[in-house]
C-alpha positions in Angstrom: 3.0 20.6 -39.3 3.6 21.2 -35.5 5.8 18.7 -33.6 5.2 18.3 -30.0 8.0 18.6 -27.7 8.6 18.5 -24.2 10.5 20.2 -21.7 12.9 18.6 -19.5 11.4 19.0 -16.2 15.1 20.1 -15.2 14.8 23.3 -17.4 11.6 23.9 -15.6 14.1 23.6 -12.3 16.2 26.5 -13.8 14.1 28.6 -15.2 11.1 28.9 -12.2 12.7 27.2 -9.6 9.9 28.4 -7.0 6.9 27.8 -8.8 8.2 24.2 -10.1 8.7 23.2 -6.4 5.3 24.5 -5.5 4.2 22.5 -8.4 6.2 19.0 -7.4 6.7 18.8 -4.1 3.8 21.1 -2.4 1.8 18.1 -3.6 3.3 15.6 -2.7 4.1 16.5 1.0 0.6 17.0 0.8 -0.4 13.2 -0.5 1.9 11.9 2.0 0.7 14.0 4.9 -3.0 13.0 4.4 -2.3 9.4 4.0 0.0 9.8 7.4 -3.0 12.2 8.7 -5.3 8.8 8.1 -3.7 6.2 9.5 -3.0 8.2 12.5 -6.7 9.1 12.8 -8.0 5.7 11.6 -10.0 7.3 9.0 -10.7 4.7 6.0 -7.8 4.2 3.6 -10.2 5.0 0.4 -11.1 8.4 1.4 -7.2 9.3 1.8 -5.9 6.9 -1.3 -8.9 9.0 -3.5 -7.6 12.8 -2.1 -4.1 11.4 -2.5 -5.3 10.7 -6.0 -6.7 13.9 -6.5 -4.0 15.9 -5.7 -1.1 14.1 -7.7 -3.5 14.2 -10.4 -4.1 17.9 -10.4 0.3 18.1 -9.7 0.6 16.3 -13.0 -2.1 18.8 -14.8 -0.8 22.2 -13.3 3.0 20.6 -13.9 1.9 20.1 -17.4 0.2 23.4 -17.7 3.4 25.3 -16.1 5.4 23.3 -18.8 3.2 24.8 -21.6 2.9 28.2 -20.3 7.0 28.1 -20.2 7.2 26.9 -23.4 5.1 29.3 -25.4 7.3 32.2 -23.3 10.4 30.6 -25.0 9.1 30.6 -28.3 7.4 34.6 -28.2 10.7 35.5 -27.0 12.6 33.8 -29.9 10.2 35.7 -32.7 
């Protein structure tokens, strides 16, 4: 029966440290910089709240996906 683990997002840090950042923070600035970009602008807080939204949401999925891919590298190279 399979068990499902996760990895530590710290051991994500070590191992890809380039393509977790672009993962985490690329994201994020972004979020930030749209919801700044808005108020600036005075462009309606629900169009920037639902992009900023969006794109942590899609950071969560690729972050999740990068986790998996990293995982199933481990365990080919333990066989």
């Amino acid at each position: 029966m399979s068990t499902r683990q996760s990895v530590p997002i710290s051991e994500l840090f070590r191992a890809t440290p380039a393509t977790s950042c672009l993962l985490t923070i690329g994201p994020l600035v972004l979020a930030v910089g749209q919801l700044l970009n808005s108020y600036v602008n005075g462009v309606s807080p629900v169009v920037s709240l639902s992009f900023a939204l969006g794109v942590l949401g899609f950071a969560v999925v690729a972050l999740r996906h990068h986790a998996a891919e990293y995982r199933l590298r481990t365990l080919e190279a333990e066989i």
